[in-house]
N, C-alpha and C positions, 0 to 999 in steps of 0.2 A: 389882211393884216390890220386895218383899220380898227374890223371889230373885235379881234381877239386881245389888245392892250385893254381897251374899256372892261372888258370881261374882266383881265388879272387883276386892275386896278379895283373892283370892285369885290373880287375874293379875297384879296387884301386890306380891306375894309373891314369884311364878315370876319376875319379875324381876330383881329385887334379890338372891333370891341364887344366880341365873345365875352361869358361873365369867365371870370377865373376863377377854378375848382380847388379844394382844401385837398392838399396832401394824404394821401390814404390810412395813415399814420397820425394826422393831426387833430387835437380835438378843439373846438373854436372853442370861448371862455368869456365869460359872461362881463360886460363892464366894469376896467376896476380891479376885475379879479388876477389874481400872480396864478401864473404855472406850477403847478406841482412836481418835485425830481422825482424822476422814473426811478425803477425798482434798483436800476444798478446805480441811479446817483444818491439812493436812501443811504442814510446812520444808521449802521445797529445801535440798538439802546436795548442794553437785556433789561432783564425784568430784576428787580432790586432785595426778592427771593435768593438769585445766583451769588449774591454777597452774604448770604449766611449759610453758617454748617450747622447742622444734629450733632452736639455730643451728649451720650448717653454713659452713666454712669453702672457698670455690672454689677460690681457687689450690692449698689442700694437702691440699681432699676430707676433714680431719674432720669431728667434727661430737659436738654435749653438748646436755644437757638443763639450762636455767637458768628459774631464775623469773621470771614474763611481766614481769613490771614493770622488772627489772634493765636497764641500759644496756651497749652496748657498740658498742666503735671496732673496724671490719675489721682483717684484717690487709691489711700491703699488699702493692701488686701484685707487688714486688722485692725483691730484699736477699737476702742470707747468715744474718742474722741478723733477725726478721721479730715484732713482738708484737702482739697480740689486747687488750684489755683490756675486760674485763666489771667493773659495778661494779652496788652493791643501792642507790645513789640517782644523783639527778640537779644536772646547774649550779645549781637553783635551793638544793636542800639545802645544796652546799657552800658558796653563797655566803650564807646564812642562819647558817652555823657557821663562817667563817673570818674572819680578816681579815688584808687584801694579801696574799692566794692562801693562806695559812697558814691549818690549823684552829685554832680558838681553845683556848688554853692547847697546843697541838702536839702534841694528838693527838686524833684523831677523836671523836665522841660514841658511845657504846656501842651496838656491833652494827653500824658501818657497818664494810663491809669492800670491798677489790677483786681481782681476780686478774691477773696477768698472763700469756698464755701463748704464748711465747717458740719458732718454733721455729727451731733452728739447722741450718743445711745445711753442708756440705763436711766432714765429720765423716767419721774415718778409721775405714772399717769394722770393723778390727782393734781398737780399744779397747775397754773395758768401758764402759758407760753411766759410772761416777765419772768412768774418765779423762779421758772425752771432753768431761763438762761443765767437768772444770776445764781442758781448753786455753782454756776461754771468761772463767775468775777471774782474778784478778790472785793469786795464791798468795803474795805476796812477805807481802800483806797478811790472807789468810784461809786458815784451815789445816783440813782435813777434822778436825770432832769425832768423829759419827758417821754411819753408813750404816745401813740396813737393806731389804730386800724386802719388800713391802705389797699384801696382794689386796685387792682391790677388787671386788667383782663378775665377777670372774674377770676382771679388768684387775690386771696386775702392775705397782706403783710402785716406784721405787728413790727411799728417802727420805734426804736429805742435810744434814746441817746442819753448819753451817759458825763458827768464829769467828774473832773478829776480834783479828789479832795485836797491832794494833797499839794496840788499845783492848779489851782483856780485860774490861772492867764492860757493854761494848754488848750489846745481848741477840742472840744466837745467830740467825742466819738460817738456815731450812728450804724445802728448795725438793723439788717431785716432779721426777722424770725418769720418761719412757718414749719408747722406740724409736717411729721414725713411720716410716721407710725405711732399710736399712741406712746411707745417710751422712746423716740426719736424725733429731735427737733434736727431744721437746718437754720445755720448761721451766714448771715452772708453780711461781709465786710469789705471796703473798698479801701485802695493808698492813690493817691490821696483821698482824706475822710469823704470829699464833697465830691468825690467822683461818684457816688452810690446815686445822686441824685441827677446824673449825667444822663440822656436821652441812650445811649448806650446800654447803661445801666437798666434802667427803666423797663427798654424793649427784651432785656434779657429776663428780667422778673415777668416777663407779659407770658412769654414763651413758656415756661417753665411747665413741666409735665412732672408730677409726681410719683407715678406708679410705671412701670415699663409698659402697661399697656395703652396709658393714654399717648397720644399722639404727640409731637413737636411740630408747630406751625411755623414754619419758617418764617419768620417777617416779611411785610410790602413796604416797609420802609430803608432809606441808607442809613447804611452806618456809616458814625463818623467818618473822613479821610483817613488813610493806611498813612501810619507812621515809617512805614519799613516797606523796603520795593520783595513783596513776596506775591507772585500769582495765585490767583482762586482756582481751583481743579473745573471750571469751565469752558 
């Protein structure tokens, strides 16, 4: 009996100061360093692609990249003169911000905006993209301020702004021009005026595909924040 205590007392030694082994599951981490959340404790974060759609115009084959949520009216089937309107909310917003169709104090609530995009046909091949948009002005009343050329993702705008003779205090209207077919221009116009110049705006002239065969690149950027609680079909 003597010797078999000394024995245990000393297998209970060898025990305790055994080295202790890492958990079969654990990875050791280098000085300093923070743990990483395992697959089920990650965020999804899509990709900022999923926040725009392709709309593609049939009767005149273009086609833009706009954020999922934004609304918009076709063009129609006919006409000479022919407009698209996309807008970042909906009937219910402007009738929560307006009153008798008007927004309330007469002018939008910040960051709504809409485009319009206008394209005109029978346009005489031989004019410059200015001349041609203003057979479309009334000039008696608005007089070219200035012009300039604007790349866009290797899309070229001609950028126009216009004022108002007949009211010099009105604030200057800005509109893009680009070639669609030689006797077809498109017009794109923003409400508010300085929304045209909005990151929004922008990414939408970046996208823009002219012919139905060239492609629509969705954007790698976000759009603005959604004005209206409406889901993206992702």
């Amino acid at each position: 009996m003597r010797r078999v205590i000394p024995l245990i007392l000393i297998f209970v030694l060898l025990i305790a100061c055994a080295p202790q082994t890492e958990s079969a599951n654990a990875t050791p981490l280098a000085s300093g360093a923070t743990a990483l959340p395992t697959q089920s404790e990650s965020i999804f974060s899509p990709s900022a692609t999923l926040l725009w759609t392709e709309v593609r115009d049939e009767r005149f084959g273009f086609g833009f990249a706009m954020p999922c949520w934004w609304q918009f009216t076709e063009m129609p089937a006919e006409g000479i003169l022919s407009t698209m309107t996309i807008r970042n909310y909906d009937d219910n917003f402007f009738i929560r911000n307006s009153e008798e169709g008007v927004w309330k104090g007469g002018r939008p609530p910040q960051g709504v905006m809409s485009m319009d995009i206008t394209v005109a046909t029978g346009i005489d091949p031989t004019l410059s993209m200015v001349d041609a948009y203003l057979t479309l002005v009334d000039t008696a009343t608005y007089s070219v301020l200035s012009t300039q050329e604007k790349n866009i993702s290797d899309r070229v705008y001609t950028v126009v702004a216009l004022k108002n003779q007949i009211n010099p205090s009105e604030q200057a209207s800005v509109v893009y021009l680009k070639g669609l077919t030689p006797d077809s221009i498109l017009i794109f116009s923003t409400y508010p005026t300085e929304a045209i110049f909005s990151n929004d705006a922008q990414v939408i002239f970046g996208s823009f595909a002219s012919v139905q065969d060239e492609a629509v690149i969705l954007p790698e950027v976000l759009p603005a924040p959604a004005l209206i609680n409406l889901a993206c079909p992702f």
